[in-house]
GUSEPA-132079 format. One record per residue (C-alpha): x, y, z; residue in three letters. Coordinates in Angstrom, 2 decimals. Layout:
BEGIN
<rec x="X" y="Y" z="Z" r="ALA"/>
...
// end
This chain:
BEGIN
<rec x="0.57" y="18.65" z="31.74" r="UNK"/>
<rec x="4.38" y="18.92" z="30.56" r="UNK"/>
<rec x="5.60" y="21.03" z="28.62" r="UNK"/>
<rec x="7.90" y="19.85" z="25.42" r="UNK"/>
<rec x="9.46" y="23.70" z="25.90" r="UNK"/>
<rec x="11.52" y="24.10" z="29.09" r="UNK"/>
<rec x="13.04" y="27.58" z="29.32" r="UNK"/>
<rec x="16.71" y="27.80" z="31.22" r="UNK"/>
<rec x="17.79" y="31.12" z="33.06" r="UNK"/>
<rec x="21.19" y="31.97" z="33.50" r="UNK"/>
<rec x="22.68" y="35.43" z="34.93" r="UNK"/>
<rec x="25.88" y="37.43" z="33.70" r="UNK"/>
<rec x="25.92" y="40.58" z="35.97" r="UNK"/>
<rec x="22.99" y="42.38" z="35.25" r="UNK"/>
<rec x="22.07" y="41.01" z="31.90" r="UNK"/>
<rec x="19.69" y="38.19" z="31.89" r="UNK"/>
<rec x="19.59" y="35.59" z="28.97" r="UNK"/>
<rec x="17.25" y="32.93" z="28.01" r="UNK"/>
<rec x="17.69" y="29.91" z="26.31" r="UNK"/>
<rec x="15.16" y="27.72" z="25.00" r="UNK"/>
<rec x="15.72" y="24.14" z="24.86" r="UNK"/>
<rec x="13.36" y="22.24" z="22.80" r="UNK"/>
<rec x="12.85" y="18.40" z="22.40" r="UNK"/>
<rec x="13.34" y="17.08" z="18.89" r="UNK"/>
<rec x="11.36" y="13.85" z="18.13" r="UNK"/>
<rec x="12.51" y="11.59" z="15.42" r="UNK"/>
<rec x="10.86" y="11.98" z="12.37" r="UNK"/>
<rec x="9.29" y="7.96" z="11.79" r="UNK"/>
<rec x="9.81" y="6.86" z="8.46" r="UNK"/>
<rec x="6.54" y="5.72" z="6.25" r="UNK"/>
<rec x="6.93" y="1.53" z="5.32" r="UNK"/>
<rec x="7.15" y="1.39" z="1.38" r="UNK"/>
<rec x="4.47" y="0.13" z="-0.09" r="UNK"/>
<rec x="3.61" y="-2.15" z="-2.72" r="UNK"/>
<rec x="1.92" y="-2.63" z="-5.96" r="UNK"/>
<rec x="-0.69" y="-5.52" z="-6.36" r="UNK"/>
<rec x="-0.11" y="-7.04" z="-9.81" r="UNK"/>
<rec x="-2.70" y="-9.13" z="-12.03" r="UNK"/>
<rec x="-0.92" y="-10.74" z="-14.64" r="UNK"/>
<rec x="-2.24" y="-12.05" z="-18.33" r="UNK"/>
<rec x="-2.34" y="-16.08" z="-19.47" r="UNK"/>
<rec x="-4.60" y="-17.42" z="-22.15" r="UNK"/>
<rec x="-7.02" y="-19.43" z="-19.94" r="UNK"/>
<rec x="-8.60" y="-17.41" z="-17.01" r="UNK"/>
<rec x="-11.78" y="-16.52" z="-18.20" r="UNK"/>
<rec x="-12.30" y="-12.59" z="-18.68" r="UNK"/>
<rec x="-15.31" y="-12.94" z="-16.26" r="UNK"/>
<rec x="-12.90" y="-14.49" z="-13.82" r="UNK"/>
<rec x="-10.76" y="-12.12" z="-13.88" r="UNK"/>
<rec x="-13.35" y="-9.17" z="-13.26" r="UNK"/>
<rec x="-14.73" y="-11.14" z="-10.37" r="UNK"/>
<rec x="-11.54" y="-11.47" z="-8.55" r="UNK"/>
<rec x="-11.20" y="-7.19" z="-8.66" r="UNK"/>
<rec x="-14.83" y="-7.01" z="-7.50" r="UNK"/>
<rec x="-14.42" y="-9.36" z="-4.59" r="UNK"/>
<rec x="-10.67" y="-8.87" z="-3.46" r="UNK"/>
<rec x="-9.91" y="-5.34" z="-4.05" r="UNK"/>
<rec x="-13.57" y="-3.57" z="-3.96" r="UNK"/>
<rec x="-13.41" y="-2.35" z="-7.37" r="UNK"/>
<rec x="-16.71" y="-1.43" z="-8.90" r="UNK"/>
<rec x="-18.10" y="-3.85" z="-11.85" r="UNK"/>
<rec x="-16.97" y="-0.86" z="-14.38" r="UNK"/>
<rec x="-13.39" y="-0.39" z="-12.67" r="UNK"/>
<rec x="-12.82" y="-4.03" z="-12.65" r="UNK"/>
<rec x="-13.73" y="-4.30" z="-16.47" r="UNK"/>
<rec x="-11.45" y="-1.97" z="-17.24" r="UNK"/>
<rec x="-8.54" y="-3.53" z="-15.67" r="UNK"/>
<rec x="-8.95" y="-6.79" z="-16.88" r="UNK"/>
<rec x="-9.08" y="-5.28" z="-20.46" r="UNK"/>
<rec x="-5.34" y="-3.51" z="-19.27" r="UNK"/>
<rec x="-4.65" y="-7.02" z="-18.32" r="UNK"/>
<rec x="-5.61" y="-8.97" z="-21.65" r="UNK"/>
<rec x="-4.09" y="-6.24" z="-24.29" r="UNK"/>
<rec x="-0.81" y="-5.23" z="-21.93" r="UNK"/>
<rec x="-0.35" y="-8.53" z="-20.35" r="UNK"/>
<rec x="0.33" y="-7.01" z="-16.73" r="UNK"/>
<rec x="-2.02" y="-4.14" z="-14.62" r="UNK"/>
<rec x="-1.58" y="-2.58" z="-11.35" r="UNK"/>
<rec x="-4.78" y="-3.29" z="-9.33" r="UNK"/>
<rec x="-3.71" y="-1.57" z="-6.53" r="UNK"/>
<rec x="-0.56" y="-0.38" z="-4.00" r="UNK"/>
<rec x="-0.80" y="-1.23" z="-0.13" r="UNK"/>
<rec x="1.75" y="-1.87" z="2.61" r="UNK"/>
<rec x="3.75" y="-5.03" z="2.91" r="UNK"/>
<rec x="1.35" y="-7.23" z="5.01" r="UNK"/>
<rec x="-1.96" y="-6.46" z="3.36" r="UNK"/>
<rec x="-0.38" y="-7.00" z="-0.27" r="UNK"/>
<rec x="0.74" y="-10.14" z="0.62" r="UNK"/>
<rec x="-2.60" y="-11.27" z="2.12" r="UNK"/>
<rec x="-4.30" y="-9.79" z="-0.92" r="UNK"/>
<rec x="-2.02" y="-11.60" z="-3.07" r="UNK"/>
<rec x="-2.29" y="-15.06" z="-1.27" r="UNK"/>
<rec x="-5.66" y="-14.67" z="-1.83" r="UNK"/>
<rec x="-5.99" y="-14.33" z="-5.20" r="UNK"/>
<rec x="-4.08" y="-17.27" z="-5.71" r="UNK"/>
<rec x="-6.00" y="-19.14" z="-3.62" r="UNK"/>
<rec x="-9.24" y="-18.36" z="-4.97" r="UNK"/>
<rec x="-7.85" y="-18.95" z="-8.58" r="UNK"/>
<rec x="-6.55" y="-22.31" z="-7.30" r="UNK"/>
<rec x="-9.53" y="-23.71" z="-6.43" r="UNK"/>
<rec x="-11.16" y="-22.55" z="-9.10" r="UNK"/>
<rec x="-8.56" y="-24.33" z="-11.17" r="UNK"/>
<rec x="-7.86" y="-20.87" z="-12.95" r="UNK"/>
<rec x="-4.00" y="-20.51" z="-13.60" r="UNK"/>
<rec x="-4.51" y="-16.77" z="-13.01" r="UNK"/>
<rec x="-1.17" y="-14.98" z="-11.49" r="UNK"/>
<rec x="-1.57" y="-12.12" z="-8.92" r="UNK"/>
<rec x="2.00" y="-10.89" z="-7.84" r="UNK"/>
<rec x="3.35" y="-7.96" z="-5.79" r="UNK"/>
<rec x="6.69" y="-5.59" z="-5.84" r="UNK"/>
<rec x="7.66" y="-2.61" z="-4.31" r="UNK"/>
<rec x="6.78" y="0.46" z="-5.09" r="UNK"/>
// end
């Protein structure tokens, strides 16, 4: 096993010093994430709506109902904030699902 400390010894006539050399690593920056937007229009059905939440972002039946109420009176609710690659895929699937359900219903994303 290696050691990440490696201790150098150098000698000045009789005094002896030690110097301890120690390996930085680069801190790794955390990806930015991204906020999962459900957006308002006056035809998606309300139930529709709460569906969606229940099936695409695990939200209980309670949670989802509140939401889509955000949704209807603000126009616009956060439904939830991931990375880049799993917002989009949420997101695609949304508007998939609401496609072929012929439900105009908007799901968007933006960062954080």
């Amino acid at each position: 096993m290696q050691s990440d400390i490696t201790l150098m010894a150098s000698r000045d006539d009789d005094d002896t010093d030690f110097g301890v050399k120690v390996e930085t690593r680069p801190k790794t920056k955390r990806p930015p994430l991204y906020k999962v937007l459900i957006l308002n229009d006056d035809y998606t059905p309300m139930e529709f709506v709460v569906h969606v939440l229940e099936r695409f972002f695990g939200l209980s039946h309670a949670q989802a109902f509140e939401i889509m109420l955000t949704v209807h009176k603000k126009g616009v609710a956060v439904v939830g904030v991931f990375s880049h690659e799993i917002a989009e895929t949420k997101v695609a699937l949304v508007m998939d699902f609401a496609q072929r359900h012929q439900h105009p219903l908007q799901c968007t994303m933006e960062k954080e």
